[in-house]
N, C-alpha and C positions, 0 to 999 in steps of 0.2 A: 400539195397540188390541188385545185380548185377544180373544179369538174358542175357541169348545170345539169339538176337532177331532170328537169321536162324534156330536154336533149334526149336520154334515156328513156323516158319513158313512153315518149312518142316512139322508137325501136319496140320498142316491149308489145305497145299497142299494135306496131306494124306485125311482129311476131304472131304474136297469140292472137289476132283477129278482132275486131269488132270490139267482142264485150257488152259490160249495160254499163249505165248511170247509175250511181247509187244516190238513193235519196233517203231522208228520214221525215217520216211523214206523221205528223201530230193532228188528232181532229176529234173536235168535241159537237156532241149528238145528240137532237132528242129524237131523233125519225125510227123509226121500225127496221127489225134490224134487215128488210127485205129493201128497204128504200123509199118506198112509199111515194110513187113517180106521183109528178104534179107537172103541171104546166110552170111556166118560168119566163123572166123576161132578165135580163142584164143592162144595166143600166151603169153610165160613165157617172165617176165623182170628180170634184173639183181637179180640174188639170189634166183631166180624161178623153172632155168634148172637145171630139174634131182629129184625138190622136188616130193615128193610122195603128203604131204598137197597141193603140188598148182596143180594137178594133180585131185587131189579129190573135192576141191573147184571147179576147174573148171570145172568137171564133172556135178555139182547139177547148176550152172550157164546154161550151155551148154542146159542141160535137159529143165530149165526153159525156155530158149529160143524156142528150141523144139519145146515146147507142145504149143508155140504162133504161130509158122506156118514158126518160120525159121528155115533155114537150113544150119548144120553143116556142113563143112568141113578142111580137114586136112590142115597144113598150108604149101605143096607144091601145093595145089590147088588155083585159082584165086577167092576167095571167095570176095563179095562187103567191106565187113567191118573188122576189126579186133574189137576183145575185149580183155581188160585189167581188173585184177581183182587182189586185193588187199586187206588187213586184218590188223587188230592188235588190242591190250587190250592199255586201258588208266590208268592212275594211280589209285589207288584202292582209293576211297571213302566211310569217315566212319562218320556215324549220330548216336550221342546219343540224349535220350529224357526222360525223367522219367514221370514218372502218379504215384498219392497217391495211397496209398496200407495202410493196417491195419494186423499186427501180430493177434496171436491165442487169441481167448477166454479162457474163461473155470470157472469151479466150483475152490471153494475155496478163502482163505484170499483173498481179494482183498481191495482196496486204502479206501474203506469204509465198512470195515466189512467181514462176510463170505457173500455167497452165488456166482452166476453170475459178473462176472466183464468182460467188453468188454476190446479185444485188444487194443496195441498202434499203432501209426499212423507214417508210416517210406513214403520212397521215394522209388519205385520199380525206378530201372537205365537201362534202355536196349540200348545195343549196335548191330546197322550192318554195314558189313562192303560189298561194292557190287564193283566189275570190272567193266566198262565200255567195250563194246566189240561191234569194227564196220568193215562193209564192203564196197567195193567201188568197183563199175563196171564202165568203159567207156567204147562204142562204138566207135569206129573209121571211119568213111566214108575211105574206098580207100581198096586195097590189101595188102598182105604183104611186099611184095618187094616195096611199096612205102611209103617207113620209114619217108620221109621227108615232104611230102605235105599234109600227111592226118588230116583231121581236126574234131574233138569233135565230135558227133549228136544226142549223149546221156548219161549223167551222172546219177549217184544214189550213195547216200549212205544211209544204214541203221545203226540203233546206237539199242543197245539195252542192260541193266545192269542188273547183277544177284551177289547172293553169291559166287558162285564159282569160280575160279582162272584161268580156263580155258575155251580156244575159240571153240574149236572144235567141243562138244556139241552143240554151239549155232549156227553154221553156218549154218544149215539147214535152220533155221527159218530165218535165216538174209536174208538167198537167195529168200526164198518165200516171205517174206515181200516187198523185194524190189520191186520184178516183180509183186506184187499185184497191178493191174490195171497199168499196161503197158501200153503207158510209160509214164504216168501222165501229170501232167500240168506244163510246165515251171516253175521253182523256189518255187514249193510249199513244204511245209513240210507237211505230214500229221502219225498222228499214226497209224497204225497196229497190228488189233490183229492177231497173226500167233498159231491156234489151235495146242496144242500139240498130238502127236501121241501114242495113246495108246498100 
């Protein structure tokens, strides 16, 4: 018998409340480990200008920065750093797994006789299927107008998979994830729970 594991686990979610997002959040550094706030400007790359999504991403970016002590500016402004922010879903990944299970009971004929005779003994089969869905923020050391010389001084991605087919949803949390504990340690991976909002 076939059974669809998100079925479930939409229940479970209904159940147990809320919850977070888990994300795994990788990010390479050379800033102080206090953060070392700077002015900033964010700037669209090929296939960016004019989107409304990279507009919006890079609003809940910008904010996150924000509320660490830097500060935004437009990008005809001579702002220390530029950032770059980037997105996309990985190919959908599907795990099946079965656990014993046991058909119905009941009164009547059974294999010895009348009375009580216990069910038989099948394979429940559950199937999910989940997206991969990540984010990528660099910092840039330098202004805008200096396209050519500017160098890395801080990286981040966050990765984080669900049932559903779409990124949009999840970017919130990807963004809080990443800047959770700004701007980490060199080269570490670590997971993230990112609370959902009720």
């Amino acid at each position: 018998m076939r059974r669809l594991a998100p079925f479930f686990l939409l229940l479970l979610l209904a159940a147990c409340g809320p919850g977070a997002v888990q994300t795994d959040v990788t990010r390479f550094t050379s800033l102080p480990p206090t953060g070392g706030a700077r002015s900033f400007t964010i700037l669209p790359q090929d296939g960016q200008v004019g989107s409304l999504e990279f507009e919006r991403y890079a609003d809940l970016v910008a904010n996150q920065l924000a509320g660490l002590g830097w500060q935004p500016l437009p990008a005809n402004r001579s702002a220390s750093t530029v950032v770059l922010v980037h997105w996309g879903m990985g190919a959908p990944v599907t795990s099946t797994w079965s656990e014993p299970a046991w058909g119905w009971g009941g009164w009547g004929p059974g294999p010895w006789g009348g009375g009580f005779y216990s069910g038989f003994p099948y394979q429940d089969v559950y199937t999910q299927t989940e997206w991969p869905k990540w984010l990528e923020v660099t910092i840039l050391d330098g202004p805008a107008w200096r396209a050519g010389t500017r160098q890395a001084i801080w990286q981040g991605r966050a990765v984080a998979q669900g049932p559903a087919p779409s990124i949009a949803p999840v970017i919130p949390y990807l963004v809080r994830g990443l800047f959770s504990g700004f701007p980490g340690l060199n080269g570490e991976t670590v997971r993230v729970e990112v609370p959902r909002k009720q």
